[in-house]
VODRENZA-236300 format. One record per residue (C-alpha): x, z, y; residue in one letter. Coordinates in steps of 0.1 Angstrom, whole numbers, padded with zeros to 4 digits, always signed. Layout:
N
XZYA/...
# end
This chain:
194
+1325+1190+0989X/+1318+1162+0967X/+1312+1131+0978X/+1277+1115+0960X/+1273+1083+0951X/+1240+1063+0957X/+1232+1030+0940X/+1200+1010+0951X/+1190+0989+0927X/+1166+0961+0945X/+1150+0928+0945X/+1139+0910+0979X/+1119+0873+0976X/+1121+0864+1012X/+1143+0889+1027X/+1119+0919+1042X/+1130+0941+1009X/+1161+0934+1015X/+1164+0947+1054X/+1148+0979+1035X/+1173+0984+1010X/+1201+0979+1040X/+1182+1012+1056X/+1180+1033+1031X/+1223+1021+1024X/+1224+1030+1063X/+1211+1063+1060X/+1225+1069+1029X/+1256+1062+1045X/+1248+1085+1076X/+1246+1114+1047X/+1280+1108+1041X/+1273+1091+1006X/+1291+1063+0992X/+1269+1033+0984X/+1268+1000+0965X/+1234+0973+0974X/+1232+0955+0940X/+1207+0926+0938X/+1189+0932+0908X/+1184+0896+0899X/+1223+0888+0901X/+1235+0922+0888X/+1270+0916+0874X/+1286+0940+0844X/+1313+0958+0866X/+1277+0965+0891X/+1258+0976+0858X/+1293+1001+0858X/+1283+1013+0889X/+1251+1020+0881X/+1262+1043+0853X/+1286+1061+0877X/+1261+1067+0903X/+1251+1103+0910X/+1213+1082+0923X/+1199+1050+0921X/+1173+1041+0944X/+1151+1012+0932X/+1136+0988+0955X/+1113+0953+0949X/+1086+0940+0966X/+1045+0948+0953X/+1034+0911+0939X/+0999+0912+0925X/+0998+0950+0922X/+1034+0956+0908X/+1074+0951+0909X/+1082+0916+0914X/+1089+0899+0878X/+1128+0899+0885X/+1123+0934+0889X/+1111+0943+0856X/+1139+0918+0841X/+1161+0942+0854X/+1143+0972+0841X/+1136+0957+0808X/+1176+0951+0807X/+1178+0988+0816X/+1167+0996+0776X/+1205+0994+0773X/+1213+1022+0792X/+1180+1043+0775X/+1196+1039+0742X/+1228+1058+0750X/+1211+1082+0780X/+1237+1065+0807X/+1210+1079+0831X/+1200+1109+0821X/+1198+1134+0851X/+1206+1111+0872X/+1183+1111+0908X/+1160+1083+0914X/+1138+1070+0939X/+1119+1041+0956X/+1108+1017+0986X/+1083+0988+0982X/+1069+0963+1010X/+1040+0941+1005X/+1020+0920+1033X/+0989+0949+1035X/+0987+0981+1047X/+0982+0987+1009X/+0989+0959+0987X/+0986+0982+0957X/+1022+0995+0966X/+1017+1028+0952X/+1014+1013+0920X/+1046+0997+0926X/+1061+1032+0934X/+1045+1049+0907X/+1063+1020+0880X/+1092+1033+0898X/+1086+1064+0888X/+1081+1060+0851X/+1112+1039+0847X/+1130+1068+0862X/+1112+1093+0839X/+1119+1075+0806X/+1153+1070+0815X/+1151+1113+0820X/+1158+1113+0858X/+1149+1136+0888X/+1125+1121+0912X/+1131+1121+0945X/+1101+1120+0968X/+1096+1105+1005X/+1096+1146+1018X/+1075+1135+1050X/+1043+1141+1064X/+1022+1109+1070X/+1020+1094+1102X/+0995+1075+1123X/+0969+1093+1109X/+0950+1110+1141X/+0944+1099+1169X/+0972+1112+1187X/+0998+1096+1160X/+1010+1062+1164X/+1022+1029+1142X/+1057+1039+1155X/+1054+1070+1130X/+1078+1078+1101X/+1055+1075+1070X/+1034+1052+1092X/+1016+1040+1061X/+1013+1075+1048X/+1034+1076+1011X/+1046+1106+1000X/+1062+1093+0964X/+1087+1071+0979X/+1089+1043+1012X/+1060+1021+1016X/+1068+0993+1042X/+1040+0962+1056X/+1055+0929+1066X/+1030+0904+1078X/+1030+0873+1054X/+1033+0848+1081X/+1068+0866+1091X/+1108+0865+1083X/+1127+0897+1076X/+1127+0904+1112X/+1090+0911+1109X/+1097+0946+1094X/+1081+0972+1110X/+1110+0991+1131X/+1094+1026+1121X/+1093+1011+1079X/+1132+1005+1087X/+1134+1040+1097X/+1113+1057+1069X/+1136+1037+1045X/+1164+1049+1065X/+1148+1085+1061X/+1147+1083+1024X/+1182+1072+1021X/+1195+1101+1041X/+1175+1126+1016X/+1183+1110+0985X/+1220+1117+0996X/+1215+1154+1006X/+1197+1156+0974X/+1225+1141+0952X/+1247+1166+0970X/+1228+1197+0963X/+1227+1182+0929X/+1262+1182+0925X/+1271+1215+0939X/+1245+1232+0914X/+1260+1214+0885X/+1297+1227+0899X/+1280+1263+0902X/+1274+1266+0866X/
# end
């Protein structure tokens, strides 16, 4: 069985995207993927190479005013490169996001994610879980505490470090890592089928 490869591209301001991106690498890893963390803002040309090569690429930045930080859109601006010659075509492709409220406008975050990853012609991978704290029975210890289904939405309180990150946001990001893997792989055993 092949063994995929799972890139997440990410940029963290102050550290809480980054203990994200770290999860989703964790469980990615737990899937039995291999992985590369490359920090979008100091992406190198041999980690633009491994990019390429990746059978995923998981994109990560924290919601600022509504949207991907501006390093973040540097990066996908740079990405134009890759559109021009379809270096990412089928490739997978999904998200995580944090912001300081329960909302923040993250979704819109996710959803830029999303059309990035569509105009570069690759499969979306969604979060795949129900939401959590959402009766009265559920708790904030939930997986999909905040309730996103098109990718990992994590809340940091502003007045926090990266240690601040909500344990059960850590593992939703982990979560998504793990499927993104056991999607890649069902990915590659299809295209070996045919």
């Amino acid at each position: 069985m092949t063994t995929p490869v799972v890139s997440i591209a990410y940029h963290s301001g102050y550290g809480h995207t980054a203990v994200l991106a770290e999860a989703v690498r964790d469980g990615a890893a737990d899937a039995d993927a291999t992985v590369h963390l490359i920090k979008v803002d100091e992406i190198t040309d041999a980690e633009w190479e491994l990019l390429d090569a990746s059978d995923a690429i998981v994109f990560g930045s924290p919601t600022y005013m509504g949207t991907a930080s501006g390093a973040f859109h540097q990066f996908a601006e740079a990405t134009s490169k890759r559109w021009f010659t379809d270096a990412w075509l089928d490739k997978l492709a999904a998200g995580f996001t944090n912001s300081g409220s329960k909302s923040g406008d993250k979704l819109h975050t996710l959803q830029f994610f999303q059309t990035l990853a569509g105009q570069h012609g690759m499969t979306w991978v969604n979060l795949g879980l129900k939401p959590g704290w959402n009766s009265s029975e559920a708790s904030e210890n939930d997986l999909n505490r905040l309730g996103f289904f098109s990718g990992a939405g994590a809340q940091t309180h502003t007045d926090q470090g990266p240690e601040g990150v909500h344990k059960a946001d850590v593992a939703t990001a982990e979560h998504l890592g793990r499927r993104v893997a056991a999607t890649a792989r069902t990915f590659a055993a299809g295209k070996a089928a045919v």
